[in-house]
FISE-702389 format. One line per 3 residues: for each residue x, y, z of C-alpha. Coordinates in nm, 3 decimals, padded with zeros to 5 digits, always signed. Each point is the difference from the previous one (the first is absolute). Last residue first. Example, Ala and Ser with C-alpha at 12.3 -4.5 7.8 and 13.67 -1.06 7.14 Angstrom:
2
+01.367/-00.106/+00.714; -00.137/-00.344/+00.066
//
This chain:
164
-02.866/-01.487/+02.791; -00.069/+00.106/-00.361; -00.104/+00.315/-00.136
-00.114/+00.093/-00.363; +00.005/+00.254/-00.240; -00.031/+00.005/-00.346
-00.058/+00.293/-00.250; -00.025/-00.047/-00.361; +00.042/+00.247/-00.264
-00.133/+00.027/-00.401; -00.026/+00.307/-00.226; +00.004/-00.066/-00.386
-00.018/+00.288/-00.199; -00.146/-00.116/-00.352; -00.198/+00.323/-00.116
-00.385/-00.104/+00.132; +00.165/-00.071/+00.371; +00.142/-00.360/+00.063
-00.012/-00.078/+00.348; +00.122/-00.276/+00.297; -00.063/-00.034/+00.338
+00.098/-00.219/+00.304; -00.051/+00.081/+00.351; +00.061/-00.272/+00.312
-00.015/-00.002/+00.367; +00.142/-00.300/+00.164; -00.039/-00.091/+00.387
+00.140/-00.258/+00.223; -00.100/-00.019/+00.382; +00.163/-00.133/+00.290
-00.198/-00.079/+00.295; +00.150/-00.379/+00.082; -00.338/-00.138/-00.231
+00.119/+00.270/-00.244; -00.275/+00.271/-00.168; +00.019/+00.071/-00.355
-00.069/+00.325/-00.178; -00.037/-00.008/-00.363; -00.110/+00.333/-00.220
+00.000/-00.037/-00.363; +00.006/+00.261/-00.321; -00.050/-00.041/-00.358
-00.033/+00.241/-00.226; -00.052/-00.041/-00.409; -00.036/+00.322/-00.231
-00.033/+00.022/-00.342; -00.057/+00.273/-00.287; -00.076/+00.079/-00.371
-00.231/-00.254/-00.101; -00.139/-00.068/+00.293; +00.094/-00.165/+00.339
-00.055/+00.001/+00.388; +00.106/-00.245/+00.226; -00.024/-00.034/+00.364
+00.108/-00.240/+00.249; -00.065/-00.003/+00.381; +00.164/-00.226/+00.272
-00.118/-00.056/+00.383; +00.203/-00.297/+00.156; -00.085/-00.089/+00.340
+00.144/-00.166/+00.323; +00.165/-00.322/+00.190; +00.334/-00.129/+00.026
+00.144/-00.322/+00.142; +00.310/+00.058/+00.200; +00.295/-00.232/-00.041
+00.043/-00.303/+00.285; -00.194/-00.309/-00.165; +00.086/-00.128/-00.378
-00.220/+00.062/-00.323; -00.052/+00.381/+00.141; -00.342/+00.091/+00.022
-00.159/+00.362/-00.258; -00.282/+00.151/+00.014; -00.168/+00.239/-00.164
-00.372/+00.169/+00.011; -00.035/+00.153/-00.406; -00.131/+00.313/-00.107
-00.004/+00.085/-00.404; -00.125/+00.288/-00.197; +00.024/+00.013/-00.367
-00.058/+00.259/-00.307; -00.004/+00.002/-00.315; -00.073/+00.309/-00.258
-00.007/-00.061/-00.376; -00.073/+00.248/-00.294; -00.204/-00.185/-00.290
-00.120/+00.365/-00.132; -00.336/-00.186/+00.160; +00.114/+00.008/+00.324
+00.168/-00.299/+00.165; -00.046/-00.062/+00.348; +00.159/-00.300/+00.206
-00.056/-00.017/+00.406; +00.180/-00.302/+00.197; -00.107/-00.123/+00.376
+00.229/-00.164/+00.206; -00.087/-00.210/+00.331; +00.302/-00.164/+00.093
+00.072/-00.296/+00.305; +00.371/-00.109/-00.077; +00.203/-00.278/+00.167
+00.379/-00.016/-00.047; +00.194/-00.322/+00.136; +00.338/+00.017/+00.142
+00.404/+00.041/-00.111; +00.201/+00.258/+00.251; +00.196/+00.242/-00.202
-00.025/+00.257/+00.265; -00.113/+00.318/-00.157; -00.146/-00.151/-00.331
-00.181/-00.307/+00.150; -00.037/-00.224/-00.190; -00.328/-00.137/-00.134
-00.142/+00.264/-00.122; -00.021/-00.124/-00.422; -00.123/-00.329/+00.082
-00.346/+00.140/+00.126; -00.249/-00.219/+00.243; -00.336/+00.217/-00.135
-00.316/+00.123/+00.164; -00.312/+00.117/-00.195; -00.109/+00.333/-00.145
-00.033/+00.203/-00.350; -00.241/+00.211/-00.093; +00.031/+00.082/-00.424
-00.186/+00.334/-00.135; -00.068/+00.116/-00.325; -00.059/+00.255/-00.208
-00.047/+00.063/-00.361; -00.055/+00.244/-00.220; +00.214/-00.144/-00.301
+00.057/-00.374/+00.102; +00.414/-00.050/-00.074; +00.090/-00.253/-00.250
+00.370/-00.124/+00.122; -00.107/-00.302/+00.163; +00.088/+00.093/+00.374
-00.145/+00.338/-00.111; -00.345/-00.155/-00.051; -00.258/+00.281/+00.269
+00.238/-00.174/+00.274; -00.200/-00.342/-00.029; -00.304/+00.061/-00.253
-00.289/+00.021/+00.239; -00.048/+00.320/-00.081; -00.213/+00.343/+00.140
-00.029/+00.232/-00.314; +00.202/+00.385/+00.103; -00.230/+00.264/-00.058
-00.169/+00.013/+00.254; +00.274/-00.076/+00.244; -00.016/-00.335/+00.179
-00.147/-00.041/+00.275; +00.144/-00.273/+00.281; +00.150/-00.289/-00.015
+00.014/-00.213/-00.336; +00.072/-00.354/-00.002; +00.268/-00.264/+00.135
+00.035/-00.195/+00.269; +00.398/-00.178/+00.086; +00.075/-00.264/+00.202
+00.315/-00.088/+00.132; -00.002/-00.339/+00.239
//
């Protein structure tokens, strides 16, 4: 079952007003002027999306155990900055005996800043899994993308991983 709790954590800045509006109302497009809010996250999900193995092909079931919690500020000149922190416990069986199962965590972090001149999104994720036969998988992952106040666009991603 994934179940998610909701409400502020924390103090907020004086002059930011605390909100119950969900992500200060960017998901509708009307953005909360002095606003913050935060979002925890946690529960344990059987995900679709994991459930082959990327090194080995090997076809299994994906269970997730994640505690995330997301921050949202806007000031009042309506700039934006979000940011997220996720951990999740992993594992992963095989459908069919023989091929490892794998254990370990995810860490990722997001982070978004925007105003009217400037953004900035990051993203970058850390996975190390540990074998059942002592073989371990990792990924390490950094994504970002900008667009400075006269138009230059700088984006990269780097993506490593090993396999056994």
């Amino acid at each position: 079952m994934f179940t998610i709790g909701w409400g502020l954590v924390g103090a907020a800045p004086a002059v930011a007003a605390e909100s119950q509006t969900p992500f200060c109302g960017l998901m509708t497009g009307t953005p909360v002027l002095n606003c913050t809010y935060t979002e925890a996250l946690q529960g344990q999900v059987t995900v679709n999306l994991f459930n082959v193995n990327p090194c080995s092909g090997v076809v299994g079931t994906a269970t997730m155990v994640t505690n995330s919690i997301v921050h949202v500020n806007v000031n009042g000149a309506g700039d934006v900055w979000i940011t997220e922190t996720a951990t999740s416990h992993f594992t992963f069986v095989p459908n069919s005996p023989g091929p490892p199962s794998y254990h370990g965590e995810f860490t990722f972090w997001f982070g978004e800043s925007l105003n009217n001149q400037n953004t900035v999104v990051t993203d970058i994720g850390n996975i190390v899994l540990n074998g059942s036969d002592g073989s371990q998988i990792t990924f390490h992952v950094v994504l970002h993308f900008s667009i400075s106040a006269s138009g230059i666009v700088n984006k990269f991603q780097i993506v490593s991983a090993t396999c056994p």
